[in-house]
Each structure stands twice: as structure tokens, then as C-alpha cells.
Backbone and ligand atoms as CSV (ligand in chain L), in Angstrom:
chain,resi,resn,atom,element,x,y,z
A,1,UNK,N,N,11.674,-5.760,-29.863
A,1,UNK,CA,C,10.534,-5.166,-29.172
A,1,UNK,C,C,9.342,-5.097,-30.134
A,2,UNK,N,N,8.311,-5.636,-29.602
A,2,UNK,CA,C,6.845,-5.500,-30.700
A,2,UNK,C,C,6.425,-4.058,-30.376
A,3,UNK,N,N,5.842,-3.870,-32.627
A,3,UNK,CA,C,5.739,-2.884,-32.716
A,3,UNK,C,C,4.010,-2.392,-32.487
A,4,UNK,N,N,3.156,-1.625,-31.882
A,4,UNK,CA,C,2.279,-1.012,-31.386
A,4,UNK,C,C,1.643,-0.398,-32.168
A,5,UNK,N,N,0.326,0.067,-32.851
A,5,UNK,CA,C,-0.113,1.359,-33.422
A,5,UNK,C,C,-1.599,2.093,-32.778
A,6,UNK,N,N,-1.337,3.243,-32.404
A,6,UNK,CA,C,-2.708,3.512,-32.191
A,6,UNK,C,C,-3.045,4.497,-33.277
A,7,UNK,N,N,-4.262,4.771,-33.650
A,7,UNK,CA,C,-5.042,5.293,-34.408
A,7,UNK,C,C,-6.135,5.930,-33.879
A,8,UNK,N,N,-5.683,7.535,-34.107
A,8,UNK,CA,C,-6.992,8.508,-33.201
A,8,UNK,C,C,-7.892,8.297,-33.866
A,9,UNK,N,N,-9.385,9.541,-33.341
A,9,UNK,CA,C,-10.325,9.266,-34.152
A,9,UNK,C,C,-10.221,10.365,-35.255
A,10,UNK,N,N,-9.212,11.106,-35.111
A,10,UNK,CA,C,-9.124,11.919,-35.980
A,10,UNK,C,C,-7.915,11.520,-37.412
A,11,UNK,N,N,-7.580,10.684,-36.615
A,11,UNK,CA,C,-6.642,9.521,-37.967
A,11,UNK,C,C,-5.516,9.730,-37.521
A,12,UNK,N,N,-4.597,10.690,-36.785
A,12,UNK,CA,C,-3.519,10.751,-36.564
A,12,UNK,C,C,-3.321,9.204,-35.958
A,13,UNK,N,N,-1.728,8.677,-36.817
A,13,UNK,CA,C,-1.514,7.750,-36.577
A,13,UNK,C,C,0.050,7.268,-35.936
A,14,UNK,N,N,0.211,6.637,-34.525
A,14,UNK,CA,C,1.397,6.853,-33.537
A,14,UNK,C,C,1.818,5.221,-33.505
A,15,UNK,N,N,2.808,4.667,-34.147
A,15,UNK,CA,C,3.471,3.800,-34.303
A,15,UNK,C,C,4.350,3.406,-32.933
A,16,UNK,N,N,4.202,2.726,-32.413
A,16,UNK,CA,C,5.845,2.823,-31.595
A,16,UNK,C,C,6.164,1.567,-30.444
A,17,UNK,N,N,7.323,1.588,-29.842
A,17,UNK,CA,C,7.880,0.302,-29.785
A,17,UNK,C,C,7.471,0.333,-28.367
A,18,UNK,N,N,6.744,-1.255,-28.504
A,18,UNK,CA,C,6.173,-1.241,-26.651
A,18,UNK,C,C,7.052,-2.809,-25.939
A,19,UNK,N,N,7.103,-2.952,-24.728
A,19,UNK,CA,C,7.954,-3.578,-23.929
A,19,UNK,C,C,6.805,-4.539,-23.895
A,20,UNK,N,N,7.294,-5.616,-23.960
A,20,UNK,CA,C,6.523,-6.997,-23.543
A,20,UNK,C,C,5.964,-6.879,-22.056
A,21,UNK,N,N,5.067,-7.365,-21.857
A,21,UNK,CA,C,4.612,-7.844,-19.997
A,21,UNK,C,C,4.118,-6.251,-20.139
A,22,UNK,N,N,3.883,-4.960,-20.478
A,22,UNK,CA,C,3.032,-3.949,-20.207
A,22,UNK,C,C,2.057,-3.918,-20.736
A,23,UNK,N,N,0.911,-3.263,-20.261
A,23,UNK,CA,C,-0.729,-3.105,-20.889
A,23,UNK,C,C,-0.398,-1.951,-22.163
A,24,UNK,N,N,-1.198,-1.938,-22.860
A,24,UNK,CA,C,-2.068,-1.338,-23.771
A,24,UNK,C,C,-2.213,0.622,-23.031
A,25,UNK,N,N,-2.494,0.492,-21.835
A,25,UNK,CA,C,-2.827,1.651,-21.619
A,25,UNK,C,C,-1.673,2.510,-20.928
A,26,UNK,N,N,-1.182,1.618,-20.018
A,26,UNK,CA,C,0.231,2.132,-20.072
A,26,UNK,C,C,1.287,2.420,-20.982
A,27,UNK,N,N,1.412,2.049,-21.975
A,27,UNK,CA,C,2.525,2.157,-23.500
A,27,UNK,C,C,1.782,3.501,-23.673
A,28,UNK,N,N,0.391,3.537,-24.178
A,28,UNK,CA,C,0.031,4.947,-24.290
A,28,UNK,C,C,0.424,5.780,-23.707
A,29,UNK,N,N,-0.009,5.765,-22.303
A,29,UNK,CA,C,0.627,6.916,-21.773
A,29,UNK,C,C,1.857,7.500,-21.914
A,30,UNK,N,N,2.834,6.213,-21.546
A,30,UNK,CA,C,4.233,6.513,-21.720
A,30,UNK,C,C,4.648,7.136,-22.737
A,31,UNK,N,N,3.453,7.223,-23.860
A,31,UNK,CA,C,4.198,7.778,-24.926
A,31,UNK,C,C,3.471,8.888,-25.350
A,32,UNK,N,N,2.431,9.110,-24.686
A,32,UNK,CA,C,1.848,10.861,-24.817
A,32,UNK,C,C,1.135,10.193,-25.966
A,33,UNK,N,N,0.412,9.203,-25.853
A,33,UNK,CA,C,-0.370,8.979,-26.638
A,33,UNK,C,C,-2.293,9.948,-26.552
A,34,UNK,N,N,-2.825,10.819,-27.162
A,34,UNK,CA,C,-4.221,11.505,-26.824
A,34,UNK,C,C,-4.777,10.419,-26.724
A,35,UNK,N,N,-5.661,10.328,-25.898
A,35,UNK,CA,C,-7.096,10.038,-25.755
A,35,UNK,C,C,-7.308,8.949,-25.577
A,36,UNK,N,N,-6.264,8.116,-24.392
A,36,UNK,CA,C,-6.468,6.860,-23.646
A,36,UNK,C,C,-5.466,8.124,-22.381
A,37,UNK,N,N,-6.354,8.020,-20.918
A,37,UNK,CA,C,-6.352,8.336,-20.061
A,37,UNK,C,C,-6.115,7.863,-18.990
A,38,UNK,N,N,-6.482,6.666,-18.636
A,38,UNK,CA,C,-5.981,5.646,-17.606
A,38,UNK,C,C,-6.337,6.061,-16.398
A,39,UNK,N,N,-7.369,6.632,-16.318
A,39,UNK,CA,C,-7.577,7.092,-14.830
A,39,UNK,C,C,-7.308,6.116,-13.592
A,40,UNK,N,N,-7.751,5.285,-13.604
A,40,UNK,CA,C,-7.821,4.610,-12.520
A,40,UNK,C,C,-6.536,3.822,-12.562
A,41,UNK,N,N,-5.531,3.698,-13.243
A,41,UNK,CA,C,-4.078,3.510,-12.870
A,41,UNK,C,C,-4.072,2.295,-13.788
A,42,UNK,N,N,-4.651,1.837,-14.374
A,42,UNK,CA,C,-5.031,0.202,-14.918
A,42,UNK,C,C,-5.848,-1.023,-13.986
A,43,UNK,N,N,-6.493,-0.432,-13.021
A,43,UNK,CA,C,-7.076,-1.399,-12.524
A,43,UNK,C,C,-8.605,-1.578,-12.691
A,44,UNK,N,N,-8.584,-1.712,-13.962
A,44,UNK,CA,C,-10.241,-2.385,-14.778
A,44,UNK,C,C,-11.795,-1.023,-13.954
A,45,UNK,N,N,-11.309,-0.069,-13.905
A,45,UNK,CA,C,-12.334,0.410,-12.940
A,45,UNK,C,C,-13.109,1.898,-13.385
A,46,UNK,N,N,-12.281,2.182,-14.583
A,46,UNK,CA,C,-12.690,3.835,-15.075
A,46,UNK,C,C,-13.207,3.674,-16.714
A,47,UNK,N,N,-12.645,2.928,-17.231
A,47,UNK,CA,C,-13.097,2.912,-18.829
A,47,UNK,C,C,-12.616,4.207,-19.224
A,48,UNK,N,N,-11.498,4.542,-19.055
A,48,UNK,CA,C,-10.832,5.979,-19.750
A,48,UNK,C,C,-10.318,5.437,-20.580
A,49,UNK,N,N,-9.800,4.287,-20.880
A,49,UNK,CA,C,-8.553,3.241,-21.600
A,49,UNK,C,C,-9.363,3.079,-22.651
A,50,UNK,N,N,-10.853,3.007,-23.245
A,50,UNK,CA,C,-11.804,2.345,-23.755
A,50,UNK,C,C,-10.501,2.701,-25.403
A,51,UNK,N,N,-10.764,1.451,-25.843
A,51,UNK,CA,C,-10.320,1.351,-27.290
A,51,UNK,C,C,-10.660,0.389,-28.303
A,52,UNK,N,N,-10.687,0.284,-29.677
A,52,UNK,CA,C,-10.886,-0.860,-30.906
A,52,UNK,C,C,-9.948,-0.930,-31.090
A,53,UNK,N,N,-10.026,-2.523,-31.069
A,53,UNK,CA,C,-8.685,-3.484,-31.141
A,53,UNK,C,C,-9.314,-3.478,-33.071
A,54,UNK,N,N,-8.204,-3.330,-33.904
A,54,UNK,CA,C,-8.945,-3.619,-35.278
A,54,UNK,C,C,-9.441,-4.750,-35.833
A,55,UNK,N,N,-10.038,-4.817,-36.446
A,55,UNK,CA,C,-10.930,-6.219,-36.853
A,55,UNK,C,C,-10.083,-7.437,-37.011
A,56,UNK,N,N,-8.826,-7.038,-37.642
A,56,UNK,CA,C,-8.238,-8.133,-38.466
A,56,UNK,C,C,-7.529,-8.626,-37.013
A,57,UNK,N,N,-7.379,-8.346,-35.464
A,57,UNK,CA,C,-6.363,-8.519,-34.558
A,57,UNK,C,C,-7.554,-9.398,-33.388
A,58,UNK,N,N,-8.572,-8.762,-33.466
A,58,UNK,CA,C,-9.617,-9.308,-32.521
A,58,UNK,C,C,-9.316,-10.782,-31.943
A,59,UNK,N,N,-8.918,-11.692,-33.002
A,59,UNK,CA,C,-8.892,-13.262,-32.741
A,59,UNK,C,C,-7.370,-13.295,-32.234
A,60,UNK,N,N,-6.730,-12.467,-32.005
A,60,UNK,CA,C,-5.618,-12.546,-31.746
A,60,UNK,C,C,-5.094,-12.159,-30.300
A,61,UNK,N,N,-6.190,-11.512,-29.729
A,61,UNK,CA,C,-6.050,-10.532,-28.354
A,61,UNK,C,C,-6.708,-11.626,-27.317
A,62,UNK,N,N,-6.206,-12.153,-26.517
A,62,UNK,CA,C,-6.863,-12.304,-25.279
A,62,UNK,C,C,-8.298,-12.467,-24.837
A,63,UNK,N,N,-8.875,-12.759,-24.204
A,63,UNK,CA,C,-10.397,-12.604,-24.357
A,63,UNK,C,C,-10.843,-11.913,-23.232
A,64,UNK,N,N,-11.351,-11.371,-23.638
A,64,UNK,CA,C,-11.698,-10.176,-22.012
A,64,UNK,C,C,-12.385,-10.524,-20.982
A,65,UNK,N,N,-12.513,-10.563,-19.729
A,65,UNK,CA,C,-12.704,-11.441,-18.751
A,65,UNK,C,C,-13.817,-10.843,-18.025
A,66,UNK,N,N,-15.001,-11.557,-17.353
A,66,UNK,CA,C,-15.913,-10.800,-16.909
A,66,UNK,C,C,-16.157,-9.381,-16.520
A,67,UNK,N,N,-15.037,-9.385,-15.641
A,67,UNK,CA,C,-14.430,-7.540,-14.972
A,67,UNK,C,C,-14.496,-6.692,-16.547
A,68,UNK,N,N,-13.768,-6.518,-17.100
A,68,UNK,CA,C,-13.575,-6.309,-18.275
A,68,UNK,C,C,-14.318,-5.659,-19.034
A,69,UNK,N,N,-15.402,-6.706,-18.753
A,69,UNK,CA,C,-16.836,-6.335,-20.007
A,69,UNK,C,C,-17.926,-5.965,-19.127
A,70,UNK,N,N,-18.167,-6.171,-17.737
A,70,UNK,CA,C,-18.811,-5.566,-17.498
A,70,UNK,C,C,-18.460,-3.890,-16.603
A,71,UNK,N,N,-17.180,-3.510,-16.686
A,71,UNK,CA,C,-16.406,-1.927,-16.982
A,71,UNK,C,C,-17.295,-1.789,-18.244
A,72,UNK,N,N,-16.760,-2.026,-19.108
A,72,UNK,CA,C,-16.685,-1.714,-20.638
A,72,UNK,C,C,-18.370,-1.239,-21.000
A,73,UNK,N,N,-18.984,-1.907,-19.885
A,73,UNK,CA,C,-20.669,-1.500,-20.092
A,73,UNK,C,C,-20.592,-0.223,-20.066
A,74,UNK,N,N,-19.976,0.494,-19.336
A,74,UNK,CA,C,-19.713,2.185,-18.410
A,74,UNK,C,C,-19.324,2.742,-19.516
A,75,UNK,N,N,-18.549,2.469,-20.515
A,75,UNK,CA,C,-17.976,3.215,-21.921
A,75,UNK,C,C,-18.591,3.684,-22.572
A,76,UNK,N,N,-18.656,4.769,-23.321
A,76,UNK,CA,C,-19.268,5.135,-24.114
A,76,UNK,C,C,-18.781,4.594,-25.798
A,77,UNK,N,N,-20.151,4.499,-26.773
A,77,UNK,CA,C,-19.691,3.927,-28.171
A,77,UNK,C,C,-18.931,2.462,-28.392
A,78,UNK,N,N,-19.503,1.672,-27.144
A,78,UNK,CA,C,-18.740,0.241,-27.542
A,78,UNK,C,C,-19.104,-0.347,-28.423
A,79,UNK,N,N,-18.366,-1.016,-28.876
A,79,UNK,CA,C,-18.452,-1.770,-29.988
A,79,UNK,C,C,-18.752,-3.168,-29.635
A,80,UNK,N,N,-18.681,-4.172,-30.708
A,80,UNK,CA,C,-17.699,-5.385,-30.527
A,80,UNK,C,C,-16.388,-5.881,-30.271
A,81,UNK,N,N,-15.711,-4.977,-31.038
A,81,UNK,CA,C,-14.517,-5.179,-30.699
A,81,UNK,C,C,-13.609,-4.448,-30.210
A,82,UNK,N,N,-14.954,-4.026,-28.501
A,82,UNK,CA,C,-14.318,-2.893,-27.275
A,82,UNK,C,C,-13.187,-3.717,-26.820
A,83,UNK,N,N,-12.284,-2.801,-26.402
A,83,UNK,CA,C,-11.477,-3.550,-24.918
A,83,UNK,C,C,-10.607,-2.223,-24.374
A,84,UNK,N,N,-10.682,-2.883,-23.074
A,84,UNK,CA,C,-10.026,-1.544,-21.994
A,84,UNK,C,C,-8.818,-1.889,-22.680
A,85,UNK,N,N,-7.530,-0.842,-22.509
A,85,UNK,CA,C,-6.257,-1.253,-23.131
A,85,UNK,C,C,-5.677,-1.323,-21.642
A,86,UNK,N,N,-5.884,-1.154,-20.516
A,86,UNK,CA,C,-4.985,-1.593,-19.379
A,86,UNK,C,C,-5.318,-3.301,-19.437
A,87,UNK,N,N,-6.238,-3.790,-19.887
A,87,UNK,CA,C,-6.791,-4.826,-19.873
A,87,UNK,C,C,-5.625,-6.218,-20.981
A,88,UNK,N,N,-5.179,-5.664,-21.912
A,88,UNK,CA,C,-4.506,-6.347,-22.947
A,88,UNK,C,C,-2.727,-5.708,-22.779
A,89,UNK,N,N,-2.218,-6.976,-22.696
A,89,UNK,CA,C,-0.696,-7.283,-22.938
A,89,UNK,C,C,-0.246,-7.101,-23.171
A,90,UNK,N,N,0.848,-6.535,-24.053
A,90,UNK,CA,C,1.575,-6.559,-24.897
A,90,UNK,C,C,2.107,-7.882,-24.831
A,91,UNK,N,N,2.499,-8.882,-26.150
A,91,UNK,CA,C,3.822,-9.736,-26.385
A,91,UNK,C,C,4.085,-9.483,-27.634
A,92,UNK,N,N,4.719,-10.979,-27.974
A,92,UNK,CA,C,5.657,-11.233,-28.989
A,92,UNK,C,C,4.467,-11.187,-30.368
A,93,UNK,N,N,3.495,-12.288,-29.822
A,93,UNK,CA,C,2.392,-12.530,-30.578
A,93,UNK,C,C,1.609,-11.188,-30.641
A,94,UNK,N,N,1.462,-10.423,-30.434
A,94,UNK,CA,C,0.534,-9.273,-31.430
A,94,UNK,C,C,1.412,-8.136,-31.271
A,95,UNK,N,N,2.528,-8.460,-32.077
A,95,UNK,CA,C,3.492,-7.489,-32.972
A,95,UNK,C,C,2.892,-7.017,-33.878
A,96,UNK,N,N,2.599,-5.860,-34.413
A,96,UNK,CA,C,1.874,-5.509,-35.138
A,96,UNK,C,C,0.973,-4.993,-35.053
A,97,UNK,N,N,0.094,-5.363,-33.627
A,97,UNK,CA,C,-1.338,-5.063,-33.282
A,97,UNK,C,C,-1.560,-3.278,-33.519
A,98,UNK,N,N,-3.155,-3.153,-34.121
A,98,UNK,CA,C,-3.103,-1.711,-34.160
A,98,UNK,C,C,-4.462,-1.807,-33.408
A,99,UNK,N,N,-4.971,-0.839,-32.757
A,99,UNK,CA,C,-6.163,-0.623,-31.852
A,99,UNK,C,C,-6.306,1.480,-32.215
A,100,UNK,N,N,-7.615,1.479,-32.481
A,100,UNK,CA,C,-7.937,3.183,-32.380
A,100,UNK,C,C,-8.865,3.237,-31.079
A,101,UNK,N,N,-8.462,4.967,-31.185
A,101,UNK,CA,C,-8.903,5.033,-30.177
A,101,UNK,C,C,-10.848,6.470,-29.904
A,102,UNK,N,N,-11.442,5.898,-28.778
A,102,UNK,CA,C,-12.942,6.107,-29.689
A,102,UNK,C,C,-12.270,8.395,-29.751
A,103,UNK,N,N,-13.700,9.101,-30.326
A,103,UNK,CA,C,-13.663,10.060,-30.361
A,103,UNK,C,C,-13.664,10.820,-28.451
A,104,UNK,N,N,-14.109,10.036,-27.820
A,104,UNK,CA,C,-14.261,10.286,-26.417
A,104,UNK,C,C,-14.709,9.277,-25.423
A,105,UNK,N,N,-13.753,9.593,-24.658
A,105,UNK,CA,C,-13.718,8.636,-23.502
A,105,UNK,C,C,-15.158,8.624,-22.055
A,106,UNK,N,N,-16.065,9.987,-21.910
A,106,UNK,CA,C,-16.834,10.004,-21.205
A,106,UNK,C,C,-17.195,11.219,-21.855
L,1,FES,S1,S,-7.204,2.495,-16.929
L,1,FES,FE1,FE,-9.082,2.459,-15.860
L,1,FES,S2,S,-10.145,0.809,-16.763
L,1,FES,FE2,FE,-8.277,0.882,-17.853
């Protein structure tokens, strides 16, 4: 099972083992992860999920798809390297991946 990390904004840092074929924002939840919310269930529509994928993983994630980025406009503190986490995968290939998450979601 690939291993996951999120990183608050307060640094607390939550390691843990996510199932292939699930989003980003769902693993959070499931795991009582703070401060990815998922309001809208994962369907690209609330920007509660808003998160940084870390620099070194960016080329490694998926590319975010019109829907995506123009949600992600609605976020507060985006970056470059925004992405909704209902939006991104989990697999095999970004084992490892770490993404933080911003100080606030709205
Ligand atoms: S959970 Fe609503 S946009 Fe990701």
C-alpha cells in the first residue's frame, strides 16, 4: 500500500497508508486528517480539499483538468502548486507523495 503524508500548516505531520484508486481527500478524511474538509463529497465543487502538492512531487501528480483549476480559482492562498485533493489519485507511482495543507480552507 503507498505511503501518504500530509503536512499541516502548523507542521504537525500524519504519515499513513492510503489504498490505490482513492482521492487525496478522501484518505484524509478517513483518517481524521485537520483541515481538508471535503464538503462537497469530492465532486470538484467546494475547494475545502484545497492543498500543496510539495515541490519536489508536482511533476509527478496528474495534471489538473480545466474543472479543477477553475474551482481552485474559489480557494483561498493558491499557489502554483494548488490542487483539490479529491482531484488526485492515489497509486503505486506517488508512493511517497507528501502534500500540506493551507492554514484555511475559506
Ligand atoms: S471535496 Fe469539494 S472540491 Fe474537493
Amino acid at each position: 500500500m503507498p505511503n501518504l503524508t500530509y503536512i499541516e500548516a502548523n507542521g504537525n505531520v500524519h504519515s499513513v497508508q492510503a489504498n490505490e484508486g482513492t482521492n487525496l481527500m478522501e484518505i484524509a478524511v478517513a483518517n481524521l486528517i485537520p483541515g481538508i474538509l471535503g464538503d462537497c463529497g469530492g465532486s470538484c465543487s467546494c475547494a475545502t480539499c484545497h492543498t500543496y502538492v510539495d515541490p519536489s512531487w508536482v511533476a509527478s501528480v496528474p495534471a489538473a483538468t480545466d474543472e479543477e483549476l477553475e474551482i481552485l480559482e474559489g480557494a483561498l492562498d493558491v499557489r502554483e502548486n494548488s490542487r483539490l485533493a479529491c482531484q488526485v489519485v492515489m497509486s503505486s507511482a506517488l508512493d511517497g507523495l507528501v502534500v500540506r495543507i493551507p492554514h484555511r480552507q475559506f
